[in-house]
N, C-alpha and C positions, 0 to 999 in steps of 0.2 A: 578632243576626243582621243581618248589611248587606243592604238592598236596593237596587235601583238606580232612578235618580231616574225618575220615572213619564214624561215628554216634555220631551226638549230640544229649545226651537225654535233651530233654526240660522240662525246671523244672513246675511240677506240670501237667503234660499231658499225660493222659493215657487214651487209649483206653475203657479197661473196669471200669474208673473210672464214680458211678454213680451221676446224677446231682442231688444235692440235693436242694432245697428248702419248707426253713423253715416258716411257718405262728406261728403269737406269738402267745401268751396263751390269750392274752385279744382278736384278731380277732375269734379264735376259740370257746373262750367262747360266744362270742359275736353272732355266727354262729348257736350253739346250743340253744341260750337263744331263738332266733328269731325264728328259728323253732319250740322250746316248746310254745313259746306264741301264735303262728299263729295254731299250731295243738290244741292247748287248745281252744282259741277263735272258730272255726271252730266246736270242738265235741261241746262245751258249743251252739252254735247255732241251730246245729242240735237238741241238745238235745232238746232245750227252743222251738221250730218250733211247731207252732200250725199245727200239721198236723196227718194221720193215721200213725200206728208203720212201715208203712211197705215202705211208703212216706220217713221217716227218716232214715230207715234202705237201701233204695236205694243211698242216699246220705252217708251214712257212708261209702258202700261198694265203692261208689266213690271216695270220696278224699281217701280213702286208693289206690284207684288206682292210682290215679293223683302222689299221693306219693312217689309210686315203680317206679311208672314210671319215676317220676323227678330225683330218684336216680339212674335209670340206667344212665339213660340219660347222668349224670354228671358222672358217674363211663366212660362213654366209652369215652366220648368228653378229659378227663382225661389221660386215655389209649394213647389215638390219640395223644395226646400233647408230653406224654413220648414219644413214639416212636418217634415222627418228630425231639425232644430234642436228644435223640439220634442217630438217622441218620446224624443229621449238627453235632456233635461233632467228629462222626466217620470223616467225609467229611472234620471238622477242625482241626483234627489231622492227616490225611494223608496229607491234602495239607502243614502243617507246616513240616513234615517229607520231603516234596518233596522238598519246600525253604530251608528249614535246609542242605538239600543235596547237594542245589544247586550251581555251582563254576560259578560265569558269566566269570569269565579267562579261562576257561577249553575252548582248540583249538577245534574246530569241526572235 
């Protein structure tokens, strides 16, 4: 009588393995240079603005908002991504564990 083999571990598949992905060093720099040049441009504007101290000083307090705000914003869309990354990982490791298990000869 053939049985089928009791647990195949599948090479490189683990559950609590986390997904990594790497950005290089030139996109990253490239990330940071853009944001210092656009937050430079922007105070140098403000600054230069023919207008009352307090005209400017509303605009500074806003793109500092605009700021925080773009960061959260991207912190949580971020968030969101990981998690869903790992939800279909968990989901493609049990269903590979379910095939792995599975005998299509096995009698009902």
């Amino acid at each position: 009588m053939w049985r089928a083999p009791r647990r195949r571990m599948l090479s490189g598949m683990s559950e609590t393995t986390p997904v990594r992905q790497q950005n290089t060093a030139a996109y990253y720099g490239q990330a940071v240079a853009s944001f210092g040049i656009a937050m430079g441009a922007v105070t140098l504007g403000i600054y230069c603005l023919d207008a009352d101290a307090w005209v400017r000083g509303f605009l500074a307090i806003g793109v500092l908002y605009l700021v925080t705000s773009a960061f959260t914003l991207a912190k949580v869309i971020r968030d969101r991504q990981e998690a869903g990354q790992l939800v279909s990982r968990v989901d493609q490791a049990r269903l590979e564990k379910i095939l792995a298990e599975h005998d299509p000869f096995q009698k009902l």
